[in-house]
N, C-alpha and C positions, 0 to 999 in steps of 0.2 A: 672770298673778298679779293680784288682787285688791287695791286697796288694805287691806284690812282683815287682810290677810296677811303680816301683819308681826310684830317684836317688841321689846319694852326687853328690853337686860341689863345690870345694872349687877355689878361683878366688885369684891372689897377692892381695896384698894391695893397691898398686901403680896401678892408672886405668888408667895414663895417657899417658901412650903408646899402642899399641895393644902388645897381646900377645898368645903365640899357647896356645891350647888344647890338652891333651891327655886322650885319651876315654878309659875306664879299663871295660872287661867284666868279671866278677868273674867265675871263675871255677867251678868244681862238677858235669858235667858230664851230663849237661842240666836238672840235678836229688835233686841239692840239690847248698847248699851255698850262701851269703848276699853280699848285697851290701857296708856292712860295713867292709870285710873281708881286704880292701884295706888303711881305712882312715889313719892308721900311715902313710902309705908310703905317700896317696895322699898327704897328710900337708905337711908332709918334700917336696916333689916336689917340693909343689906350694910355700913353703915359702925361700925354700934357692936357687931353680931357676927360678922363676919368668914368672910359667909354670901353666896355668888353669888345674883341671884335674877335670874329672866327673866318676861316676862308676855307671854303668845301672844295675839296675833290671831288673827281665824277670819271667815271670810263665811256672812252671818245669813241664817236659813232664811227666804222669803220667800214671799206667798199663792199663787203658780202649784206652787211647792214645785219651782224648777229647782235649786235648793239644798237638800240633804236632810241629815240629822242623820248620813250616811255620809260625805259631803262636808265636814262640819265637824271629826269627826272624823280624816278625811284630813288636814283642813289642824292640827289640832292635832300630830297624829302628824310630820307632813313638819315642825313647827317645831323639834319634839324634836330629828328628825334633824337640821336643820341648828346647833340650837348643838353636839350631837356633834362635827359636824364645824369647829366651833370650837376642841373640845377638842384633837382629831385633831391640828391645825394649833400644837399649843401655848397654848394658852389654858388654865391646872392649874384645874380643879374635881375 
């Protein structure tokens, strides 16, 4: 796993209803930029509308290209699955 292969989630407070998701991919060009570049906003979202939001890492495409725009994809795809399996586990989105 990749440092860059990570993610924020920030969840309401209030579990006891379901509630959406909204997935944030950071910008920069497939070349640069964090997963952190969102958390002001993500907070405010999640706390004044009562809105889950997650913000995916991914590993940036680099000049030999051993990192291709299929592999980013992968890693966005495999983060999906894992807060699924967040949900799985009891976690109401």
């Amino acid at each position: 796993t990749d440092e860059r292969q990570k993610f924020n989630l920030f969840v309401p407070q209030d579990q006891s209803k379901s509630f959406p998701l909204l997935v944030m991919i950071h910008g920069g060009g497939w070349k640069s930029g964090t997963i952190d570049m969102f958390v002001p906003l993500m907070k405010e979202v999640t706390e004044k509308h009562s809105i889950a939001t997650a913000s995916l890492g991914y590993r940036f495409i680099n000049e030999n290209m051993t990192i291709s725009y299929k592999d980013i994809y992968n890693d966005i795809n495999n983060g999906i699955s894992v807060i699924k399996k967040y949900i799985e586990k009891g976690l109401r989105l």
